[in-house]
C-alpha positions, 0 to 999 in steps of 0.5 A, spaced: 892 311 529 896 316 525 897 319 519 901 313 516 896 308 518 892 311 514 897 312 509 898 304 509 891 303 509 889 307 502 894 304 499 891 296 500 884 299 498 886 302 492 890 297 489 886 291 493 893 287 495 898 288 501 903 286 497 902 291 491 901 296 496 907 294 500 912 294 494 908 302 492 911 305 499 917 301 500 916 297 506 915 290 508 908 286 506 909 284 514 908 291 516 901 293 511 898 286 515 900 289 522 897 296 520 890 294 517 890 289 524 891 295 528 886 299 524 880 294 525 882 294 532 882 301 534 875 301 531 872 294 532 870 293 524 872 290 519 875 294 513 877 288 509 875 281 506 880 276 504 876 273 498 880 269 492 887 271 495 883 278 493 882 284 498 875 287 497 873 293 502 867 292 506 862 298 507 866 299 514 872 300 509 868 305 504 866 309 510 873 310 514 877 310 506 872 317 505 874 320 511 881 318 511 883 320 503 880 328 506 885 327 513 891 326 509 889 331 503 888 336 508 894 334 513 899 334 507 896 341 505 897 343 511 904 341 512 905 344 504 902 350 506 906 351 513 913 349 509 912 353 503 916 360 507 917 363 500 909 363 499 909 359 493 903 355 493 903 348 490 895 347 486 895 340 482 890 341 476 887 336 472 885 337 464 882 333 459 885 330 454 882 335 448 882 340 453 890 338 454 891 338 447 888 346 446 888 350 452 891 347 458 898 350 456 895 358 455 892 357 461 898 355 465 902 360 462 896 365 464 897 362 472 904 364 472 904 371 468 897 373 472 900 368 480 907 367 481 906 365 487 902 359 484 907 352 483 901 349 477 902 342 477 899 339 471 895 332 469 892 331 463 887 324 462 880 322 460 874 325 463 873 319 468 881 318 471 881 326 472 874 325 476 877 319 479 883 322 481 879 329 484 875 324 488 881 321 492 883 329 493 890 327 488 888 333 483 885 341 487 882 341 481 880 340 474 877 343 467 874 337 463 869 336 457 865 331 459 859 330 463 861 329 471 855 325 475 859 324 482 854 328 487 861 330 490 863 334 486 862 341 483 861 342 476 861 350 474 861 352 466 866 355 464 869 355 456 865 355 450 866 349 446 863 344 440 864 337 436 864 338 429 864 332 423 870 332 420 873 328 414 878 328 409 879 332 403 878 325 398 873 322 403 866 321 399 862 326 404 867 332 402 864 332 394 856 331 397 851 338 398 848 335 403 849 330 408 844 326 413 845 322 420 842 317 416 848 317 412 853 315 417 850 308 417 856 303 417 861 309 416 868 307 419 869 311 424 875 314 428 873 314 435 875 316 443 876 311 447 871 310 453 871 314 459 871 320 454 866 326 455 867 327 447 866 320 445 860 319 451 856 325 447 857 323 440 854 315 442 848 319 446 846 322 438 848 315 435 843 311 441 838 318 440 837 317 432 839 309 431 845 310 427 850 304 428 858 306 425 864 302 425 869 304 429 876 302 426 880 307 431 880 308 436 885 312 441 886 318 446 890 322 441 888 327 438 894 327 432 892 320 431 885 321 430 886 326 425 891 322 422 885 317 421 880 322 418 885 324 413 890 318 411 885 313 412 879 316 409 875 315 417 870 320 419 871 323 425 867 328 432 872 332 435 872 339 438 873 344 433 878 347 437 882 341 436 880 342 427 880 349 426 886 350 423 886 344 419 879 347 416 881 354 415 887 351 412 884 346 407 887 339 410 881 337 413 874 338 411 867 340 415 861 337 413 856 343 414 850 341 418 847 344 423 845 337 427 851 335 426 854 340 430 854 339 439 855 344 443 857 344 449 862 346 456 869 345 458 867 345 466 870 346 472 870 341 477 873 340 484 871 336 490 865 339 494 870 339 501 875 342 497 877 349 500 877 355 496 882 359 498 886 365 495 890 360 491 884 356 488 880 363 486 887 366 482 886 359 478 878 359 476 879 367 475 885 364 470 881 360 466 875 365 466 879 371 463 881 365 457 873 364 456 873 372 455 878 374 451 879 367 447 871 366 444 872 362 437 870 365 432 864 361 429 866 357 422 859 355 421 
């Protein structure tokens, strides 16, 4: 059994087929076949059940592809680190997409200014894909804002942050005194899509109150949501980091409720195997310094 076997076997269980998995690492179908074979004789189980021209992984499978993604993560941090003779580090950060959008590229720029011995590397996606990808040891770590449940992963606040009601400056809400939950009923909305920590909390405070909305947009760009909120006359949630200019500047208009305002924290998040070495430490202090010396100011 080596390194490629496993390599090989990853592959098949995250795509579910050998020849997909033989077309992603540019080998035969053949030899994936003889690789799993040779994989469910050194062991004596069976990793795969050929069900509907479909692999679906065994609990036998499940277990060896837990171990196998940390064996090959570890072996390819060992030989990066071996190799890196200059003394440059390579770390993978993940981010979510409002957090992609408003801090990633200063924290970025702080990790070269701060470490030039870390090579960051930089992956921005929705809550549940960036957990997916920390738990197959693709990302070292990440700074989300949603909610993380997966009890093999570290979970530390690190950034202040909060969701804000918002509409357009002709929207009928932008002339109202006072504005109610019960008021968004049957409200068209622009949304997040799902696997979003922002949508995930809004939804949580619409199923808490019994308000039903309609979602007319929905999208992972936080351009088009503010687009929709202030060209087609959609109310919308996102974090006040990604509005406050908008506001500040009277594009785009804040309805001024207390209960319409949900705090929260961008988070760090790595796997609970994961080594904190040197490197890691110099990441987390970067993203640490920008919750000192960038606190917003509050608009409320």
């Amino acid at each position: 059994m080596t390194i490629r076997h496993l390599r090989i076997f990853i592959e098949v269980a995250d795509n579910g087929k050998m020849s997909v998995a033989a077309e992603k690492l540019f080998i035969s179908q053949p030899t994936v076949s003889q690789t799993i074979r040779e994989l469910e004789e050194h062991y004596g189980v069976l990793l795969f059940e050929r069900l509907c021209k479909r692999l679906h992984i065994t609990p036998e499978g499940e277990r060896l592809l837990s171990y196998a993604r940390k064996v090959v993560k570890q072996y390819d941090d060992l030989e990066e680190k071996m190799f890196s003779i200059n003394g440059i580090t390579k770390i993978y950060i993940g981010a979510t997409i409002t957090i992609g959008n408003c801090l990633l590229s200063d924290i970025i720029l702080r990790i070269k200014e701060n470490s030039p011995n870390i090579d960051p590397y930089a992956y921005v996606n929705n809550t549940s894909t960036i957990e997916e990808r920390l738990l197959k040891s693709e990302l070292d770590i990440a700074l989300v804002e949603g909610k993380i449940t997966n009890p093999n992963l570290i979970c530390i606040p690190a950034v202040d942050d909060y969701l804000v009601l918002v509409c357009s400056n002709e929207h009928i809400f932008c002339k109202k005194q006072e504005i109610n939950p019960w008021d968004l009923q049957d409200m068209d909305f622009v949304m997040r899509e799902r696997g979003s920590g922002t949508r995930r909390l809004f939804e949580e405070y619409l199923m808490d109150n019994g308000i039903t909305i309609k979602t007319r947009w929905e999208t992972n760009c936080p351009g088009a949501m503010k687009n929709a909120i202030m060209e087609h006359q959609c109310l919308g949630v996102l974090s006040i980091r990604l509005v406050e200019e908008e506001i500040r500047n009277g594009m785009m208009h804040l309805i001024n409720n207390p209960e319409f305002k949900w705090e929260r924290n961008f988070s760090i998040v790595y796997h609970k195997d994961k080594i904190i070495d040197k490197a890691m430490e110099e990441v987390m202090e970067a993203i640490y310094q920008y919750k000192e010396i960038a606190l917003l100011e509050k608009i409320y």
